[in-house]
C-alpha positions in Angstrom: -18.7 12.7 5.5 -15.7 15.1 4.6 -14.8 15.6 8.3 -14.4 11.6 9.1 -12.8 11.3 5.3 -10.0 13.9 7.1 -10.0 11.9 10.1 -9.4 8.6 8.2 -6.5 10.1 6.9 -5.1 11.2 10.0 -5.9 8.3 12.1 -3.7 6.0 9.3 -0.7 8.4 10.1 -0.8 6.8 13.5 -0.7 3.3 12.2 2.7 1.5 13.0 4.5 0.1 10.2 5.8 1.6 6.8 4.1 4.0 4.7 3.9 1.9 1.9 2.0 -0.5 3.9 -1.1 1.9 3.8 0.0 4.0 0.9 -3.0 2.8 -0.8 -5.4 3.1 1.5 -4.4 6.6 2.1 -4.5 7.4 -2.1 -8.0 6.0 -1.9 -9.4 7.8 1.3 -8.1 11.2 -0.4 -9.6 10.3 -3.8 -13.0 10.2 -2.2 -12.2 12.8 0.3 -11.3 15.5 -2.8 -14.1 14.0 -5.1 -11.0 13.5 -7.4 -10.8 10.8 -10.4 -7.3 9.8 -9.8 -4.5 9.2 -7.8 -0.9 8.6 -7.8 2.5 8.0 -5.2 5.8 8.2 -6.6 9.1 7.3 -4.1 12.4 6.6 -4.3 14.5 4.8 -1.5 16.9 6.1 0.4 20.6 4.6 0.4 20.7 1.7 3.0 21.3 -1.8 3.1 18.6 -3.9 1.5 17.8 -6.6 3.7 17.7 -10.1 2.7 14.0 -11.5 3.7 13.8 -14.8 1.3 11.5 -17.5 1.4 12.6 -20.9 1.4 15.7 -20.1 -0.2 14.3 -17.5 -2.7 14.8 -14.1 -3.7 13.9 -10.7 -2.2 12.0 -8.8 -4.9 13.8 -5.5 -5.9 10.5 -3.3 -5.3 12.9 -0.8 -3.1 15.8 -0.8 -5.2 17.7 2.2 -3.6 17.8 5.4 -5.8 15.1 3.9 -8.1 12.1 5.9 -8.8 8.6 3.3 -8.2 5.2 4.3 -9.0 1.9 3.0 -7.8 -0.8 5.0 -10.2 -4.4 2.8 -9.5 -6.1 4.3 -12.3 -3.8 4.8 -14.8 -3.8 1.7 -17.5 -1.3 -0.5 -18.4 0.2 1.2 -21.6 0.4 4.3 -20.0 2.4 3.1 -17.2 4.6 1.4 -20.0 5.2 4.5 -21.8 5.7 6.0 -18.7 8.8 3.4 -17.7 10.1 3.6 -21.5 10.7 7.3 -22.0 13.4 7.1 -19.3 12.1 9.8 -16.7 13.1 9.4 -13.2 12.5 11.9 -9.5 15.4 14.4 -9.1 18.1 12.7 -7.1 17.6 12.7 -3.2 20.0 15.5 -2.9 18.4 18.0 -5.1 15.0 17.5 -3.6 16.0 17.7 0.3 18.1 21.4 -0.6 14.7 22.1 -2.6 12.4 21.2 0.3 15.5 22.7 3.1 13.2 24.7 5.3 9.6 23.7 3.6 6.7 21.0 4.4 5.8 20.5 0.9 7.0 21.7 -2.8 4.5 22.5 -4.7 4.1 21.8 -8.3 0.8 21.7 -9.5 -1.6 24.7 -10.9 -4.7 24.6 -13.1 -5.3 22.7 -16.2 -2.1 21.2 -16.0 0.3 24.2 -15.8 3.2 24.3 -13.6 4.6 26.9 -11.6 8.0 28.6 -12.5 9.4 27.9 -9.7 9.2 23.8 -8.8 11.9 22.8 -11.5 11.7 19.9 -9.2 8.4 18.8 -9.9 8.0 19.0 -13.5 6.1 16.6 -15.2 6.9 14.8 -18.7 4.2 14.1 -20.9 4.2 10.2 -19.9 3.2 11.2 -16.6 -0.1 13.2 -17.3 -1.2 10.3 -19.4 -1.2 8.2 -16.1 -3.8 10.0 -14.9 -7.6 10.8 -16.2 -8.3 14.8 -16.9 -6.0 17.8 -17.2 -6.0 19.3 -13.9 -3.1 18.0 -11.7 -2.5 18.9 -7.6 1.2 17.6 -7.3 3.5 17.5 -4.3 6.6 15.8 -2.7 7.2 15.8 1.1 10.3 14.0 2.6 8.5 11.7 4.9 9.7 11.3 9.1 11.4 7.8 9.2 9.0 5.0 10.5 9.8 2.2 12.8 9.1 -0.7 10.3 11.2 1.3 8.1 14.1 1.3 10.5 14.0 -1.9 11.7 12.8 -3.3 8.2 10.2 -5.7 9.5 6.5 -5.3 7.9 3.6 -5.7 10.9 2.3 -9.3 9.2 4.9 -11.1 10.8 7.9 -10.7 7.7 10.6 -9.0 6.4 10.2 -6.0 4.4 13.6 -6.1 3.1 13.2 -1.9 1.6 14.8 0.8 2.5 13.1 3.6 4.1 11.0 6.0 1.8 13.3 9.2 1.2 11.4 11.3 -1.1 7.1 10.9 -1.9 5.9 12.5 -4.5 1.7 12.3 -4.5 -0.8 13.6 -7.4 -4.6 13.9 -7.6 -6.3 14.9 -10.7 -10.0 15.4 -12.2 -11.2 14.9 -15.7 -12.4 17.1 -18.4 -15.5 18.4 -18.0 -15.4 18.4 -13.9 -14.9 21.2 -11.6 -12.1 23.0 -10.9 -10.1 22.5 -7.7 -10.7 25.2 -5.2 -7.9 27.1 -3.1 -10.1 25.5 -0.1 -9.4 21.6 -1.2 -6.1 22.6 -2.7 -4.9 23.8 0.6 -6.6 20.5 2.1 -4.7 18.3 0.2 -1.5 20.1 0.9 -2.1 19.9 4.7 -2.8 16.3 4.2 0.4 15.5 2.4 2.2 17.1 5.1 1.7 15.3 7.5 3.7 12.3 5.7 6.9 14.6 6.7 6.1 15.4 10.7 5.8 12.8 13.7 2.4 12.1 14.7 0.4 14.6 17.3 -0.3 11.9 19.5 2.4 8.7 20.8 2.0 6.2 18.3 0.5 2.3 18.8 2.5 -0.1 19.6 3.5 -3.0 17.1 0.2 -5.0 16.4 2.1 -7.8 15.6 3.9 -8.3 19.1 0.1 -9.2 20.3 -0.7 -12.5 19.1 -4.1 -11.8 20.7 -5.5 -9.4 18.7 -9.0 -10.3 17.6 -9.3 -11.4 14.0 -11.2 -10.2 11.2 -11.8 -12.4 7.9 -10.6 -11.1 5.0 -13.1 -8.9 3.2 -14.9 -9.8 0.1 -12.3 -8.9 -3.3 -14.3 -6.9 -5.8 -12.2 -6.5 -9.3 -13.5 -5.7 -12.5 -13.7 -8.8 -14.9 -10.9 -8.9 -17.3 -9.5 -10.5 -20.3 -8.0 -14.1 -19.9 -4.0 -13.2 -21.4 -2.6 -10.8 -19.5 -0.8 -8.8 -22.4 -4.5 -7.8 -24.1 -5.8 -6.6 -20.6 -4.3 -3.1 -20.9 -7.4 -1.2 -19.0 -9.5 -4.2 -17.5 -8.2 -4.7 -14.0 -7.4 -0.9 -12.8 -6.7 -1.4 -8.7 -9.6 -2.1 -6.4 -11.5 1.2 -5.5 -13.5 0.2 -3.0 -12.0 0.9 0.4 -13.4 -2.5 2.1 -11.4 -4.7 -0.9 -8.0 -2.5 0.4 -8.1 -3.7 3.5 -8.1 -7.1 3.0 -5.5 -9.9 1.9 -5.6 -10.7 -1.7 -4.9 -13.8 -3.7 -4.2 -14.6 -7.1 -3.1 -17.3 -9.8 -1.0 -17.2 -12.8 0.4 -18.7 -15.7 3.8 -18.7 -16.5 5.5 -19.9 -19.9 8.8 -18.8 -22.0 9.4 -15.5 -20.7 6.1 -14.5 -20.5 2.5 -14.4 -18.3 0.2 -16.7 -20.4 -2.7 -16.2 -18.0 -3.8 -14.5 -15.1 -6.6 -14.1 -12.6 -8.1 -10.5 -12.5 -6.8 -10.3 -9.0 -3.2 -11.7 -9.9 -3.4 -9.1 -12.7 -4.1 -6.3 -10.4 -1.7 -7.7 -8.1 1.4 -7.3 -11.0 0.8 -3.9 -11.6 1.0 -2.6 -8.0 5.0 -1.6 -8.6 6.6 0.2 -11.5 9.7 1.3 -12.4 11.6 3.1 -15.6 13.3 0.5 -17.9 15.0 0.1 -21.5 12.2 -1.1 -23.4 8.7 -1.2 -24.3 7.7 -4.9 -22.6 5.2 -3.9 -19.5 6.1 -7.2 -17.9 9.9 -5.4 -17.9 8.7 -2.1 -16.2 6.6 -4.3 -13.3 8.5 -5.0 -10.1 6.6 -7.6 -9.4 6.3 -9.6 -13.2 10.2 -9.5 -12.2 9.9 -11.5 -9.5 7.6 -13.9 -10.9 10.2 -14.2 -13.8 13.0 -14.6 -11.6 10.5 -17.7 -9.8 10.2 -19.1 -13.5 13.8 -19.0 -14.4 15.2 -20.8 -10.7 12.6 -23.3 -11.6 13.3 -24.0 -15.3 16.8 -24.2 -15.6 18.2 -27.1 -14.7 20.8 -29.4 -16.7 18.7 -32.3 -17.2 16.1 -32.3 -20.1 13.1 -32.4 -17.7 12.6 -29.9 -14.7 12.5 -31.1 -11.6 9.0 -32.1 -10.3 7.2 -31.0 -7.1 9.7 -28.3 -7.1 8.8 -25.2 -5.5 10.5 -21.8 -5.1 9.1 -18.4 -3.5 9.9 -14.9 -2.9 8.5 -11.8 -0.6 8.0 -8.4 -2.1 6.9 -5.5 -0.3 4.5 -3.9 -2.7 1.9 -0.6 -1.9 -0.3 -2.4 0.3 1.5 -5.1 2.4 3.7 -7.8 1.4 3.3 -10.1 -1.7 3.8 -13.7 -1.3 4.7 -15.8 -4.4 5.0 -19.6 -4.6 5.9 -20.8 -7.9 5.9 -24.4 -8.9 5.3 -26.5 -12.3 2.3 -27.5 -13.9 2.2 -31.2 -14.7 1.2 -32.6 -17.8 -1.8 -35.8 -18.3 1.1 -37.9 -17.4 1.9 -36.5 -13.9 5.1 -34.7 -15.1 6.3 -31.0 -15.1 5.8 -29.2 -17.8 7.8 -25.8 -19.1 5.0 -24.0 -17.5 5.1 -22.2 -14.3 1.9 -21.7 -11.8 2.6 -18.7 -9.5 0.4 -18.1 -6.9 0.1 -14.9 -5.2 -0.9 -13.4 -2.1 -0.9 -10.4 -0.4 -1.3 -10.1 3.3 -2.4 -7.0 4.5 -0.8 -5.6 7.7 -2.9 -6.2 10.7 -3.2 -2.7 11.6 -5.1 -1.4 8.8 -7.1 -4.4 8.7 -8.5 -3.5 12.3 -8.5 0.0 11.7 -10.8 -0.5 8.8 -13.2 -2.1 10.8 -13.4 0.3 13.5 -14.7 2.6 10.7 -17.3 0.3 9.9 -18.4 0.7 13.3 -20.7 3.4 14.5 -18.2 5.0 17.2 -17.0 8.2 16.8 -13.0 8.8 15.9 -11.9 9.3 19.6 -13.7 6.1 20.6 -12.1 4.3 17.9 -8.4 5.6 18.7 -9.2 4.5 22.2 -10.4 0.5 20.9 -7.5 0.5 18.6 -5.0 1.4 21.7 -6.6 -0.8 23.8 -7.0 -3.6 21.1 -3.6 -3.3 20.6 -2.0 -3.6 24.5 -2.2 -0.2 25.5 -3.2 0.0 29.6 -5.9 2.7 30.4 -3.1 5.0 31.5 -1.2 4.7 28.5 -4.4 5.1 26.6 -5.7 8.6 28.6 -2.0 10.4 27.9 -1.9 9.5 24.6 -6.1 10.9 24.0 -5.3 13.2 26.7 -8.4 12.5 28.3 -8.9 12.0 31.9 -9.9 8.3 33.5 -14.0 9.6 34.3 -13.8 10.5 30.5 -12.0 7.4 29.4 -15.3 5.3 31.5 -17.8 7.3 29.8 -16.6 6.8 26.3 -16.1 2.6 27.1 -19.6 2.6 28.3 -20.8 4.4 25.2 -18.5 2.1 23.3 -20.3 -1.0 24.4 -23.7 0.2 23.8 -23.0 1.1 19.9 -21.0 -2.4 19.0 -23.0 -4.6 17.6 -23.0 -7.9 20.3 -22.7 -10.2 17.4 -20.5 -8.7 14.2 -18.6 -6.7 16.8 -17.8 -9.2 19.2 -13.9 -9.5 18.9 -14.1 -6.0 19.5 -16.7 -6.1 22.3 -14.3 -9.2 23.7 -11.0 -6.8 23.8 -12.9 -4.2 25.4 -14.3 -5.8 28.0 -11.6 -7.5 30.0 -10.1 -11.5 30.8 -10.8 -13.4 27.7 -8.0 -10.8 25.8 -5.1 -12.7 28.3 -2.1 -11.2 29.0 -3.1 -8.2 27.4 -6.7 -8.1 29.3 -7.7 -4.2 30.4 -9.8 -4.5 33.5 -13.3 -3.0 33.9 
């Protein structure tokens, strides 16, 4: 189970699109893969042109303001991600951490119980930080990660903009609880080699853009599992931590809130874990303040409610993309109406998140019973790779590339595996058919 954990981890390195689009997926692979009880990503942009991806007329959320430090910490509760944005810590600047990592994979700043090494200045951690995640015992790192080509060309693989600037620095932490096990050198060294591989090009030629192949078998959204919650969003400080199941990451999510005077009135758990995906340090103690994404849903609310007659518009709607850990979030905000049929002064936002096709596939070649060369050769070929382009990039020869399809066929299910079955075997895939 540790050996395909490993493989997961490297096989979602070779996804195409940006990091943050399978950030979380990769947290959650290396949680289980380390036995650990928490994980976190912390990144700041590098300088760049945002780009301006808004949706009928609405705004781009801010989730990669340039220079800003952003945190996505899944298990850490709400207040300590507040404290976290109020005491006004930020990452080093970009230029102190790329003379700090001159000539090195990784810096290194984590030791046992907590402790910190004399020598990573860089990656010292403030009180507000350790309280994001459960336990005492800390494995922190930041790697400057290779430029991706969503990143350059800004475009997210579900068919919109990103509108971010590339990742410039990624700081990632795993930590276990009181009571558990130490870390040994073995899994330390693991998690450092993992991490690494954020800042080198892949071994193998990457896929191709799944999103240029509007053939590409599709697989329903998987089932959402989130803890229940309280109804008012500001009480729910620790009842809608993120999804930890793997299946529920890979999937789109959607969610529905409440919006009135400034504030969320009321939220769906999966709206609720859907506003905390993006932090950021701010002046102030209000969480809403410190969430990227509570910001855009404010911004939604205030294009809708001000207007200079004495009764909002009706049947107005505004909405916004946000590239958020995960995919991008899609908000659509419009007015509630009142017994009489008109608005009100609250605001119903509904959310979604589509996940990029990619790891959607990806995920369910792991639910499949081939082994992780067979599944590198489905995705390729799933995604419009020819055989030839498929044998370099496995480097495997075309009698080996037969004999793996053969085996392929015989372990797919005929009837929950059929799209991939369908891709596999030839014609009914259309322009990008492979033949037998």
């Amino acid at each position: 189970m540790q050996g395909d954990l490993r493989t997961c981890l490297r096989q979602l390195h070779q996804l195409p699109g940006s990091i943050l689009g399978y950030l979380p997926l990769w947290l959650e692979t290396l949680r289980r893969w380390l036995d650990a009880d928490g994980v976190a990503a912390l990144w700041c942009h590098l300088p760049g042109e945002m780009g301006d991806a808004g949706e009928a007329g609405g705004p781009v959320a801010d989730a990669g303001t340039t220079g800003a430090t952003c945190w996505y910490a899944p298990q850490a509760p709400v207040f300590a991600c507040e404290r976290l944005a109020a005491c006004g810590w930020t990452m080093p600047s970009m230029t102190e951490l790329q003379q700090s990592l001159a000539g090195a994979r990784v810096l290194r700043g984590h030791a046992r119980r907590g402790g910190h090494r004399p020598d990573v200045a860089m990656l010292r951690r403030p009180p507000a930080l350790d309280a994001c995640l459960p336990g005492s015992e800390v494995l922190d790192v930041c790697v400057l990660p290779m430029a991706r080509t969503a990143d350059v060309s800004g475009a997210c693989h579900d068919g919109t903009a990103a509108g971010t600037a590339p990742i410039g620095a990624l700081r990632l932490l795993v930590s276990r609880g009181d009571g558990r096990p130490a870390f040994t050198s073995r899994e330390i060294d693991a998690f450092e080699m993992a991490a690494g591989e954020f800042g080198t090009a892949p071994e193998r030629s990457p896929l191709p853009d799944l999103a240029s192949f509007p053939s590409l078998p599709f697989f329903p959204p998987l089932a959402l599992t989130v803890p229940a919650t309280a109804g008012h969003v500001p009480d729910a400080s620790g009842g809608a931590n993120a999804i930890d199941s793997v299946s529920a990451i890979c999937g789109d999510i959607s969610g529905m809130l409440v919006w009135h005077r400034r504030q969320p009135e009321w939220a769906d758990p999966a709206a609720l874990a859907l506003m905390r995906r993006v932090w950021q340090p701010v002046p102030g103690q209000a969480w809403t303040d410190a969430c990227v994404v509570v910001r855009a849903c404010q911004r939604l609310a205030d294009e809708l409610t001000r207007h200079p007659g004495s009764h909002p518009p009706q049947g107005a709607q505004v909405g916004a993309r946000v590239p958020v850990p995960g995919g991008t979030l899609h908000l659509h905000a419009t007015h509630l109406c009142g017994m009489g049929g008109s608005a009100t002064e609250r605001v119903r936002v509904a959310l979604h998140l589509a996940v990029p096709p990619a790891v959607r596939l990806l995920q369910r070649l792991w639910r499949t019973a081939l082994t992780p060369v067979q599944r590198e050769i489905a995705m390729r070929l799933l995604a419009g790779q020819s055989r030839a382009q498929t044998r370099e990039a496995c480097a495997i020869g075309a009698q080996t590339l037969k004999t793996h399809l053969s085996l392929m066929r015989a372990r797919l299910d005929p009837v929950r595996d059929a799209p991939l079955l369908l891709g596999l075997g030839g014609g009914a895939m259309g322009a990008n058919a492979h033949p037998r």
